[in-house]
Residue frames as a rotation matrix with the C-alpha (Angstrom) as fourth column:
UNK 1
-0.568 -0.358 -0.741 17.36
-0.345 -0.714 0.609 -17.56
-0.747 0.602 0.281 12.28
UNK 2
0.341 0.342 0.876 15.49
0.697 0.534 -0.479 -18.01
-0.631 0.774 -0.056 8.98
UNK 3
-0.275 -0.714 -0.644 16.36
-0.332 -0.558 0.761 -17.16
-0.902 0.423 -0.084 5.69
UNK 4
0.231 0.680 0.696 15.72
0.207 0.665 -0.718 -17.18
-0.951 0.310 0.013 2.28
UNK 5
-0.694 -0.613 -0.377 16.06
0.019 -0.539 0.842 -16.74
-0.719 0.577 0.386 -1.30
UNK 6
-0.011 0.858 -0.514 13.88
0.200 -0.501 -0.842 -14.89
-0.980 -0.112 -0.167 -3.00
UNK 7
-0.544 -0.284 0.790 13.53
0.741 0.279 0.611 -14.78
-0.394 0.917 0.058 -7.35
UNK 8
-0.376 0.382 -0.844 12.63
-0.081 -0.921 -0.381 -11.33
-0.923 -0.075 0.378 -8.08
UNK 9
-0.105 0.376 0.921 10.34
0.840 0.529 -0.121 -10.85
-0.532 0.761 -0.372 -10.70
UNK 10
0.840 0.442 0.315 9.83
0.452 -0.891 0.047 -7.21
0.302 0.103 -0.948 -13.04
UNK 11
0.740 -0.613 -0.278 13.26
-0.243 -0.628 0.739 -6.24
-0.628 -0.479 -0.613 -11.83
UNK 12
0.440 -0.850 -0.289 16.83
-0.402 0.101 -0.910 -6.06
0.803 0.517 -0.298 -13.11
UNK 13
-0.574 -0.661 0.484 18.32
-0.818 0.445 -0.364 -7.69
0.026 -0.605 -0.796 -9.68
UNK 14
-0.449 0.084 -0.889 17.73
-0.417 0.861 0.292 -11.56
0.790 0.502 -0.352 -10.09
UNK 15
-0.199 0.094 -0.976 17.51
0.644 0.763 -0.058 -12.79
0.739 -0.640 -0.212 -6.68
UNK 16
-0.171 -0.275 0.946 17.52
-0.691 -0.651 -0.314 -11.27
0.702 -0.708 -0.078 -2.88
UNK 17
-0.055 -0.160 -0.986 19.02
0.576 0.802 -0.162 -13.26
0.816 -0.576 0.048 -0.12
UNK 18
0.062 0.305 0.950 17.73
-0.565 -0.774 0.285 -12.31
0.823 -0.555 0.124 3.20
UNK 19
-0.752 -0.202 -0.627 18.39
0.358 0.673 -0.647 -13.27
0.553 -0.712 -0.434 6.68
UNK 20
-0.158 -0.038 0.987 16.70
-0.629 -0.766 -0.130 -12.21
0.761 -0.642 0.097 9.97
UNK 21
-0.931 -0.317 -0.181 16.48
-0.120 0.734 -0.668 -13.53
0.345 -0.600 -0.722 13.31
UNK 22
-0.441 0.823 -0.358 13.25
0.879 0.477 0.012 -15.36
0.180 -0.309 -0.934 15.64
UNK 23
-0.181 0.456 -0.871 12.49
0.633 -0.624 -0.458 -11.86
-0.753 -0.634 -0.175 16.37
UNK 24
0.433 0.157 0.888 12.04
0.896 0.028 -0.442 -10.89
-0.094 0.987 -0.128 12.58
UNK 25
0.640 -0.522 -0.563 14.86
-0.441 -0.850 0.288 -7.84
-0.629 0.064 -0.775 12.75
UNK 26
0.981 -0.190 0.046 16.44
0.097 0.271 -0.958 -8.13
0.170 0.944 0.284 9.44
UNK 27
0.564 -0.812 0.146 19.90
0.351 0.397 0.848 -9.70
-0.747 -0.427 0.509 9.65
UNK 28
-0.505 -0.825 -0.252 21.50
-0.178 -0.186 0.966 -9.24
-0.844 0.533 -0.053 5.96
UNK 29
0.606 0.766 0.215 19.88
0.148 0.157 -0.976 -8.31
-0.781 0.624 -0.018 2.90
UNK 30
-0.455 -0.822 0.344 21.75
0.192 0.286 0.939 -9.29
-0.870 0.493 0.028 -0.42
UNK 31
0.624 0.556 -0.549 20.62
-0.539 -0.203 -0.818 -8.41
-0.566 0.806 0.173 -4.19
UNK 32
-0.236 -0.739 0.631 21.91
0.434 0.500 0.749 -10.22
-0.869 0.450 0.203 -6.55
UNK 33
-0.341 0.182 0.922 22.13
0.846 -0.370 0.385 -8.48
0.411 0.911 -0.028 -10.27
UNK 34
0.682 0.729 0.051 20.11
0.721 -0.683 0.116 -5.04
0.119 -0.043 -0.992 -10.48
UNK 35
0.668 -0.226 0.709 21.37
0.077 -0.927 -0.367 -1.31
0.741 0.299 -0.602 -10.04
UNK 36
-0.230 -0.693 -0.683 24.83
0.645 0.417 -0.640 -1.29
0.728 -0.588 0.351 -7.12
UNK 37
-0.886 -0.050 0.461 23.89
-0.195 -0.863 -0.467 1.91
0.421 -0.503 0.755 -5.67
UNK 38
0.151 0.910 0.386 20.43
-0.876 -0.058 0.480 1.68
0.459 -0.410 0.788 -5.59
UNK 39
0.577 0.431 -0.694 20.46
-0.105 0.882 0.460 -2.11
0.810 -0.192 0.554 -4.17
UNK 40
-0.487 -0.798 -0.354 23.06
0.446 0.121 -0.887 -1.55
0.751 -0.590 0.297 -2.02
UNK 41
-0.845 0.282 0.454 21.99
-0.436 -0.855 -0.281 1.44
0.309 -0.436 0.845 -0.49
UNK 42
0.129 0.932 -0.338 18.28
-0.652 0.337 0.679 -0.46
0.747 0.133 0.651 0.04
UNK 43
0.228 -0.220 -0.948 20.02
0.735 0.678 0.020 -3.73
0.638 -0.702 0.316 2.02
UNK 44
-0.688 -0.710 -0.151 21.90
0.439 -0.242 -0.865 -1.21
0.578 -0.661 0.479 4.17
UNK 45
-0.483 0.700 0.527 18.48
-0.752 -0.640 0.161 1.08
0.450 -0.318 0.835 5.02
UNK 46
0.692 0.701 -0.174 16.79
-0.475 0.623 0.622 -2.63
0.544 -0.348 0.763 6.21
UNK 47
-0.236 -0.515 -0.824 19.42
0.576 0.609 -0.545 -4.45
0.783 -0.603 0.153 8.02
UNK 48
-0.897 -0.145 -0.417 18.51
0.388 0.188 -0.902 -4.09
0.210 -0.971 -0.112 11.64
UNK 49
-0.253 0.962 0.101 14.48
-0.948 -0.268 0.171 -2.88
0.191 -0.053 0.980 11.15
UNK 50
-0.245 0.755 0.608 11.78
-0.287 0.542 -0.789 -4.63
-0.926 -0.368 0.084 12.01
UNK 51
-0.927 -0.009 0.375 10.45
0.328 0.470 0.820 -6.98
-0.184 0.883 -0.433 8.79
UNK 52
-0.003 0.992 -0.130 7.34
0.925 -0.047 -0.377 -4.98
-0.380 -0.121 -0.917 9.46
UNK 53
0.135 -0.473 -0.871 8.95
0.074 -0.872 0.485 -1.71
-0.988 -0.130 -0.083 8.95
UNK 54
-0.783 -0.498 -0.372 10.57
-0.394 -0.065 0.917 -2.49
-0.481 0.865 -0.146 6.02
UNK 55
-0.353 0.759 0.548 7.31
0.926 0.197 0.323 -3.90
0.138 0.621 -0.772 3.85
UNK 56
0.569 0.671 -0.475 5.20
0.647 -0.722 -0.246 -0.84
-0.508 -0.168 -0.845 5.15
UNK 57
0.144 -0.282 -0.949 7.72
-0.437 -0.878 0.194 1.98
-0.888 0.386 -0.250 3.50
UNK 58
-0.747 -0.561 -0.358 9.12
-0.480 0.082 0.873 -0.35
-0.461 0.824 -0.330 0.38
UNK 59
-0.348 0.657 0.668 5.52
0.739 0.631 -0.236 -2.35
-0.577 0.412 -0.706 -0.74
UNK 60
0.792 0.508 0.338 3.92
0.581 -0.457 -0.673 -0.73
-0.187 0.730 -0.657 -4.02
UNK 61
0.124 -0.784 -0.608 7.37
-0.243 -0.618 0.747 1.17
-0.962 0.056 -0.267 -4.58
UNK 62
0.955 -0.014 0.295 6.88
0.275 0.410 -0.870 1.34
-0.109 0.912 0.395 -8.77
UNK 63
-0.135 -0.905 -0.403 10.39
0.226 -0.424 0.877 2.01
-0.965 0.028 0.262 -11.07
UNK 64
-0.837 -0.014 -0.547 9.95
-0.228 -0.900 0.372 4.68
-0.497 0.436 0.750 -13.26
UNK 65
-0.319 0.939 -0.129 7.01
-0.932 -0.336 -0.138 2.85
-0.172 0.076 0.982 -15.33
UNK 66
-0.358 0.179 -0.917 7.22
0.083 0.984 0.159 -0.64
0.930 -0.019 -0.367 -14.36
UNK 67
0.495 0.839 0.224 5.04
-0.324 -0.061 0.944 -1.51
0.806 -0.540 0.242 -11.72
UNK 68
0.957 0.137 -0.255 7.25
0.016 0.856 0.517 -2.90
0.289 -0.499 0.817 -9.74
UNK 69
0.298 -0.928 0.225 11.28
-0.461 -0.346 -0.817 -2.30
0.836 0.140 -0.531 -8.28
UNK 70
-0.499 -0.784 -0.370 13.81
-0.120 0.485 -0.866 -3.56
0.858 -0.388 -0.336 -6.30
UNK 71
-0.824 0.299 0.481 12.51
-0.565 -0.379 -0.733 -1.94
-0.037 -0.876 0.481 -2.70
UNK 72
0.136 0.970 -0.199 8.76
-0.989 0.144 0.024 -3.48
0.052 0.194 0.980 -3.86
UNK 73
0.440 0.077 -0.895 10.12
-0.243 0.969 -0.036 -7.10
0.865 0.233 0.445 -4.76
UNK 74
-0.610 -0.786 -0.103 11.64
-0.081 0.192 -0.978 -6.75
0.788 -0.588 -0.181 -0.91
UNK 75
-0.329 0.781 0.531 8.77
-0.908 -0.108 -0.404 -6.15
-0.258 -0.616 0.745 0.69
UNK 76
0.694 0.605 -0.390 7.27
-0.663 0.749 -0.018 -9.46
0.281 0.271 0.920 -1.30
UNK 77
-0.380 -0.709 -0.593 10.69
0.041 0.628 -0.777 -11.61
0.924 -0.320 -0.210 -0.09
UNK 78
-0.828 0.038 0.560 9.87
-0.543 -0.304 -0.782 -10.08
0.140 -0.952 0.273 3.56
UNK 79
0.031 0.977 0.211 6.51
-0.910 -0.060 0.411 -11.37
0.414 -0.204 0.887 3.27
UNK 80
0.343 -0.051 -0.938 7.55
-0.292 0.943 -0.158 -14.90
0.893 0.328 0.309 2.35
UNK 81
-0.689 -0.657 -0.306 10.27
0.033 0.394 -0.919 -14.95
0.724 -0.643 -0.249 5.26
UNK 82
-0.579 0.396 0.713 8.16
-0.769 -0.555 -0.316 -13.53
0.270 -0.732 0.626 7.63
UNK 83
0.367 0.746 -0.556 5.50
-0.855 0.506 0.115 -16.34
0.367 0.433 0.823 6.85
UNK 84
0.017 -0.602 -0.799 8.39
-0.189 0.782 -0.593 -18.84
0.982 0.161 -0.101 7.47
């Protein structure tokens, strides 16, 4: 398993704890702070994908006219783990 925690940056959710196992299929994705619906809804759409999957649809995702959002600062956690 690896795992990590991830300091979002440009966002209203603070953190994002992520698991996934040796086969990089996302185990449990956590926001900490930021919008409940949207962040919720977001962990629940990536738990059991591929960490490849999930970067390719959520990377460059902007929020409204920040450059950057929740889905986007997951894809940059994903990288990190992935890496790991």
């Amino acid at each position: 398993m690896k795992q990590i925690q991830y300091t979002t940056t440009g966002t209203c959710s603070r953190c994002i704890n992520i698991t996934a196992d040796d086969n990089n299929i996302i185990q449990k994705v956590e926001f900490v702070g930021g919008c409940p619906g949207n962040t919720i809804g977001v962990a629940r759409l990536a738990q059991g994908r591929h960490i490849d999957d999930v970067i390719a649809i959520t990377k460059g995702v902007p929020c409204g006219n920040k450059p950057t959002s929740c889905p986007d600062q997951l894809s940059k956690a994903l990288e990190m783990l992935k890496e790991q």
